[in-house]
N, C-alpha and C positions, 0 to 999 in steps of 0.2 A: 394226250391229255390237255386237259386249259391251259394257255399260257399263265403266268402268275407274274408278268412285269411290273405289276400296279404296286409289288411287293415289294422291290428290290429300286428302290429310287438313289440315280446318283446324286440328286439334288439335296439328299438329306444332312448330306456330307457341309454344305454352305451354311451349316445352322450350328457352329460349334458349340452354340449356350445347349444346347436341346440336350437334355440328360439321359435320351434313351435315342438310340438306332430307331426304332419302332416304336414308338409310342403307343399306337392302335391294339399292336398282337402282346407287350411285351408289358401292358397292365390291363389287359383285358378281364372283366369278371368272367367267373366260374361258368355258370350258369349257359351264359352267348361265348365261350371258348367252347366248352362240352357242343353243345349246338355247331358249331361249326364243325370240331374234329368228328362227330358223327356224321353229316354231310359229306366231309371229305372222305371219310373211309368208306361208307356207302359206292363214291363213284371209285377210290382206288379197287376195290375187291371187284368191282366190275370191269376196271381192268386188269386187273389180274388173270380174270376168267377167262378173260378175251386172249389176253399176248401172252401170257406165262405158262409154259409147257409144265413146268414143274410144278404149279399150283392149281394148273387145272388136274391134274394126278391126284395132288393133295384132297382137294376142296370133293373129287371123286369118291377119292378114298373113305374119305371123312362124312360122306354123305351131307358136306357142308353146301348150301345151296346161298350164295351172296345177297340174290334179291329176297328171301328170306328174312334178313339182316334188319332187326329194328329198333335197337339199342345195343351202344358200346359192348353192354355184360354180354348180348350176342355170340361175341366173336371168342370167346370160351369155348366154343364149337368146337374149331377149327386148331388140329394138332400144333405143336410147337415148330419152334424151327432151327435146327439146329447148324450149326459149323462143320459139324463131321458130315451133314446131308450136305451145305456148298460144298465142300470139298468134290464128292461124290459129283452131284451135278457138275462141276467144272470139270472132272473126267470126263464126263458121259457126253460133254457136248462145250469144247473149249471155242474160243478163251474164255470166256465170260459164263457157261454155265447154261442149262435147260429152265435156270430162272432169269435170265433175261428176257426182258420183255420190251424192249424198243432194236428197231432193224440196224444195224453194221451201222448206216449211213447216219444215222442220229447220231452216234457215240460219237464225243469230241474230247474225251479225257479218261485217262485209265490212274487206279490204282492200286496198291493193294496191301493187303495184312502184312503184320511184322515177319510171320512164318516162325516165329519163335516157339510153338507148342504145335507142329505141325506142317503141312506145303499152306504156302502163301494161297489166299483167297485174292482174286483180281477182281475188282467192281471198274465198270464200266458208268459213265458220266453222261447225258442229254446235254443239249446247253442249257436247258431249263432246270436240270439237277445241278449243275455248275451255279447255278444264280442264285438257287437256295443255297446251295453250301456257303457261296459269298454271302449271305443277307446271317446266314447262321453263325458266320465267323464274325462279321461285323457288329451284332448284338453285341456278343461278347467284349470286346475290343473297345468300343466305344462306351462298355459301360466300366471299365479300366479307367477312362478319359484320354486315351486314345481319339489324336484330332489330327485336320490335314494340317502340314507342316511339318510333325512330327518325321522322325526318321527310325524306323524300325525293322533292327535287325532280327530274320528268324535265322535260331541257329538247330532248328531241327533238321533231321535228316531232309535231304530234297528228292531223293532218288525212291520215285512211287511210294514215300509216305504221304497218308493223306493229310497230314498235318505242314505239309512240306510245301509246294509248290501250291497247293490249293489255300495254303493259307495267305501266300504271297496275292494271290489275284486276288482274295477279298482284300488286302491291304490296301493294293492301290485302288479297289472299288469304295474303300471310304476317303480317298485322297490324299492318302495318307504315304510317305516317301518307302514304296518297298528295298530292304538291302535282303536279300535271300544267300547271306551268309552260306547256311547249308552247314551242319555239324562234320561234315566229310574236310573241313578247314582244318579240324582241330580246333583246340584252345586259343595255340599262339595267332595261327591266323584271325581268327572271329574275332579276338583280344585288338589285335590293328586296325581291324573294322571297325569295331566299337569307337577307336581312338580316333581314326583318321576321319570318319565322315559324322565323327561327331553326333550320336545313334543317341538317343531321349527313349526308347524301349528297344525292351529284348526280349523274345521268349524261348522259351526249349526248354529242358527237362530239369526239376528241382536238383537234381546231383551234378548237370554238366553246367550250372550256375554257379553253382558251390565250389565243385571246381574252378570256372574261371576268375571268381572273386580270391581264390588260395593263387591262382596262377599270372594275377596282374603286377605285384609286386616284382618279380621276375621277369616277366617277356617284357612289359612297359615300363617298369622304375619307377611304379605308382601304383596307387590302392585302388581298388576299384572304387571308391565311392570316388574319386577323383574326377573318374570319368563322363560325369554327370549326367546319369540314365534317371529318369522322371517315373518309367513304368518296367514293374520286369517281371514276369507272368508265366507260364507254363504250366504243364501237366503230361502224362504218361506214368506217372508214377508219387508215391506217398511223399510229402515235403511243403508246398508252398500252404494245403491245409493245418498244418499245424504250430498253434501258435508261438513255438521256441522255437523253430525253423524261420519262420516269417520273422522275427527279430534278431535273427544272427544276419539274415538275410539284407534286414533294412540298415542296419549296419556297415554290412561290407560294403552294399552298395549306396549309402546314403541316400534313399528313399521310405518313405512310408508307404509306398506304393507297390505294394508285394503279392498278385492278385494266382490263386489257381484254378484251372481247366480242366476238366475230364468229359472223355467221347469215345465211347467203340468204337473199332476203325471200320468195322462191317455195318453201323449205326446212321452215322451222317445222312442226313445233316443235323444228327441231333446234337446237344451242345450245354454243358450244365458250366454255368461260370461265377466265381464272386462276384457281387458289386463293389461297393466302397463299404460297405458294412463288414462285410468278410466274415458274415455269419451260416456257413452253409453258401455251397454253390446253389443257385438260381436254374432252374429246369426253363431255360430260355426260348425253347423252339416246338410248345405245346401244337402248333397250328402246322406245321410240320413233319411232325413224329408222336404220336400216341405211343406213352411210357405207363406199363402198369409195372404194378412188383408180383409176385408172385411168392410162396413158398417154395425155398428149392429141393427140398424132397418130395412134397404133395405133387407141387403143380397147381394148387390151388391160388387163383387170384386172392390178392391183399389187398384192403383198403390202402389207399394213401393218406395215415393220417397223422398228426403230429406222433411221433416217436415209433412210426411202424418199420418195419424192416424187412429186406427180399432182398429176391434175385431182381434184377429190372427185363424186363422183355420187350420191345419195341414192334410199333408197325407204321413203315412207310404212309402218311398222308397222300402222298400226290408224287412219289419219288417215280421216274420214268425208266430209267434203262436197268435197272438190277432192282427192284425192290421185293422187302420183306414182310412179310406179313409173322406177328406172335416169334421173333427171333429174342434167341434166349442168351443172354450176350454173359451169361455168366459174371457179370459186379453186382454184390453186396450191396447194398443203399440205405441207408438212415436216414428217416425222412423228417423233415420240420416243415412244419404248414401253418404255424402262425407266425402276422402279420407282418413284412420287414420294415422297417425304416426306408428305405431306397423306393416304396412304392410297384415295385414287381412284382405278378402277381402268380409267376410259378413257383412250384413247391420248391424249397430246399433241401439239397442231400448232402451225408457225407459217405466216404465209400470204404464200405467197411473193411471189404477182400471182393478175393475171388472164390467163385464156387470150386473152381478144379484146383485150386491153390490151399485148401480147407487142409488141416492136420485135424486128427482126432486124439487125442492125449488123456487113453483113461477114461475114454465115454465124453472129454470135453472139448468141443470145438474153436478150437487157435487158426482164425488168420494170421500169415506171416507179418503181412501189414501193421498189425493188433500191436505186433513186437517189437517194430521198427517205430509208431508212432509213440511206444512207451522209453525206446533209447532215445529220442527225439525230443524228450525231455529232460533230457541228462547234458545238455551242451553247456557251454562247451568247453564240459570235462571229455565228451566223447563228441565225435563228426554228425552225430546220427545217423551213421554207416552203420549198419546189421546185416548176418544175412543167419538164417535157421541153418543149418548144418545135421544130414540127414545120412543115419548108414545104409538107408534106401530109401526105396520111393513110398511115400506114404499112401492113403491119408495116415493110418494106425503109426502113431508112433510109442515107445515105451519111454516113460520119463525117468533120467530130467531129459528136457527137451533142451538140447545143444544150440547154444547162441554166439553168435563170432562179433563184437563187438570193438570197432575204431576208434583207440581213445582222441580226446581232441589234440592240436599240436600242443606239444614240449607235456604232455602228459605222460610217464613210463608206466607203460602195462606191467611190468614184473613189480613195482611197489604203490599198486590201485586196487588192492586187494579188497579195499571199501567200498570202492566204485562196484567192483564188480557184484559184491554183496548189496549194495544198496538197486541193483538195477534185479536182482536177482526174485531182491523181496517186492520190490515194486512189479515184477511180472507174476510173481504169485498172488498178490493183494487182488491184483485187477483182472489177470485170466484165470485163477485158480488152477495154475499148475506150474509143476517144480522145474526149473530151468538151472541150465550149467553156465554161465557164464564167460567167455573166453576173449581176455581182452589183447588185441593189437595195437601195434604201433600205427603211428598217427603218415597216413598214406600206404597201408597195408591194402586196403581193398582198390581194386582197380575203377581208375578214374575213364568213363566214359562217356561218349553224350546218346547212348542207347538208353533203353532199361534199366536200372540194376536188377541183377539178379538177386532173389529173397531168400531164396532155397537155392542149395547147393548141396551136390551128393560126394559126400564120401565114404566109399567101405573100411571098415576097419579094416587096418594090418592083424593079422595073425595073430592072438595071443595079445593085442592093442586091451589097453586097460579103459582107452578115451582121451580126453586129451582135457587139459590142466584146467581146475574151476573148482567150489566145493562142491558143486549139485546138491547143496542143503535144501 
């Protein structure tokens, strides 16, 4: 494929006033972006057809024929693409899959899925998909205000997360002082990181934040806002979007500077981030990755328009050794498409759930998410720690719907009988369905720098009546 250097400038880095990474792609109007990501996908489904085993099958199957192809709505054609088919391909022809489409010798970086719903999917890297991903991290980061000098610790996992070491090379591709902590430290260690090299941003996960701001007074003998972090940023999971989060947050840590991230891990280099408005993350890497939404029962394309809603589905621009064409990445998105402040000119989302993660309760559809950003209001009487509590696998569940709720420190679950009613009616008001309430002590839920988990199973005991809450 074309090289794309012209994109990926290290010099951009020597212009600290510059308020965007990219100024070009990253306020580009509507109209001359559409124009380009048609062009682009134009030549990627050409190669597709060319290097991709797996999609020449498809596009077969499909009777989908690429040069055909003469507008976006086109590519409605051509079937979905699922995680259970990579899976499939990655057997039928490892490491990487019968949708690889650049030779052994091109690949210069591997990495891969969390494997948390599944066997781990392995994506294989170009050096040219390497550069995007750096120019895709660097958007982000830079509009954080993220500058060279700065000293930033990642404390996400490092071991084949793509957030891990790949975040690290765009770090120092904006000049910027990489420390690749690695969440594999722990708290105490990342905690001495932070202190000793004197770190001005962090990112990793909204919970192992929270944690290590509960955990500084202890290992260091100081609050975190102490330690004087300027930017602290993350994503994988519900927290830095929500506004009582983001303020317990700027708190512990003494900043206003509270920014969150969300990206499939099978996606990249796509890349949705706040700016400093923190209204809705920014669909940052249009020219890139072509994001539509979809209905997730139909399958039918959705406008992207202010307050529409889907699944999101992705197709590689220009991506060289693994790319996807119509992949259905299973998040929820909430879209806002008028005008920011900040001057960006992608749409913004918030993310509602997961598709495979949906409860149905009664005919009504609960994100667990839904549930955790409604305790996340409630600080900090409670952590905004939740998780749905399930005597099986759903979706169908019978109400109430069972919620395991961390009240915040020196709060006692046994006399918050309010709290628990008041979070009880606030989940009725807003999802329309009855919930049981069950409140813990304050470091009940386990502290880590993964996921948390939302849903959790357990069978009743024999003859178990439930477990304590009114379920009014």
């Amino acid at each position: 494929m074309n090289a794309a250097s012209d994109l990926y400038d290290l010099a951009r880095g020597n212009d600290p006033a510059r308020p965007y990474w990219n100024p070009e792609r990253e306020t580009m109007a509507a109209e001359p972006m559409a124009a380009l990501q048609l062009q682009k996908l134009k030549a990627q489904l050409h190669y597709l057809e060319q290097n991709s085993v797996f999609y020449q099958a498809k596009f077969k199957a499909a009777g989908f024929v690429p040069q055909d192809l003469r507008t976006i709505a086109d590519l409605a054609a051509l079937p979905f693409t699922t995680k259970d088919e990579l899976r499939s391909s990655q057997d039928a022809a490892p490491p990487f899959g019968l949708h690889q489409a650049a030779p052994m010798d091109r690949i210069v970086r591997t990495t891969a899925t969390s494997g948390t719903s599944g066997q781990p999917v392995y994506q294989g890297y170009s050096r040219e998909d390497v550069a995007r991903r750096s120019e895709s991290v660097c958007r982000g980061f830079w509009g954080y205000g993220i500058r060279p000098g700065d000293r930033f610790v990642n404390a996400f996992a490092l071991s084949m997360f793509s957030a891990g070491v790949p975040f690290n090379v765009a770090i120092e591709h904006m000049g910027v002082v990489s420390i690749p902590a690695g969440a594999e430290r722990k708290a105490e260690g990342v905690l001495k990181i932070l202190r000793d090299l004197r770190a001005t941003a962090l990112v990793a996960t909204p919970s192992f934040v929270a944690y290590l701001a509960e955990k500084a007074p202890e290992v260091l003998g100081i609050p975190a806002s102490e330690l004087g972090l300027r930017v602290v940023c993350g994503g994988g999971e519900s927290g830095f979007e929500l506004p009582a989060f983001q303020r317990e947050m700027e708190r512990l840590w003494g900043t206003k500077h509270v920014y969150d991230w969300a990206s499939a891990s099978d996606a990249h280099p796509n890349v949705f981030a706040h700016c400093h408005v923190r209204d809705g993350k920014h669909h940052l890497t249009p020219d890139l990755v072509l994001v539509q939404l979809i209905d997730p029962v139909t399958g039918q394309v959705k406008a992207i328009t202010e307050g529409a809603e889907g699944e999101y589905i992705v197709t590689h621009l220009d991506r060289e050794a693994c790319p996807l064409a119509r992949y259905r990445t299973g998040d929820i998105l909430r879209v806002r498409t008028n005008p920011c402040a900040c001057g960006r000119t992608g749409f913004r989302m918030d993310i509602v759930g997961r598709s495979d993660d949906m409860l149905i309760v009664r005919g009504i559809n609960v994100f667990p998410t839904a549930i955790v950003k409604i305790v996340g209001t409630f600080l900090p009487q409670t952590t905004g720690k939740a998780q749905v509590v399930l005597p099986a696998r759903g979706p169908k569940v019978e109400p109430p719907l069972r919620v395991r709720v961390e009240c915040g420190e020196g709060v006692d679950p046994a006399n918050s009988r309010e709290l628990a009613d008041a979070i009880e009616r606030r989940i009725r008001a807003d999802l329309t369905v009855t919930a049981q309430v069950e409140l813990v002590a304050f470091g009940a839920h386990e502290r880590t720098a993964a996921k948390t988990r939302l849903v959790v199973i357990e069978p009743p005991a024999d003859g178990a009546q439930g477990s304590q809450g009114s379920g009014r």
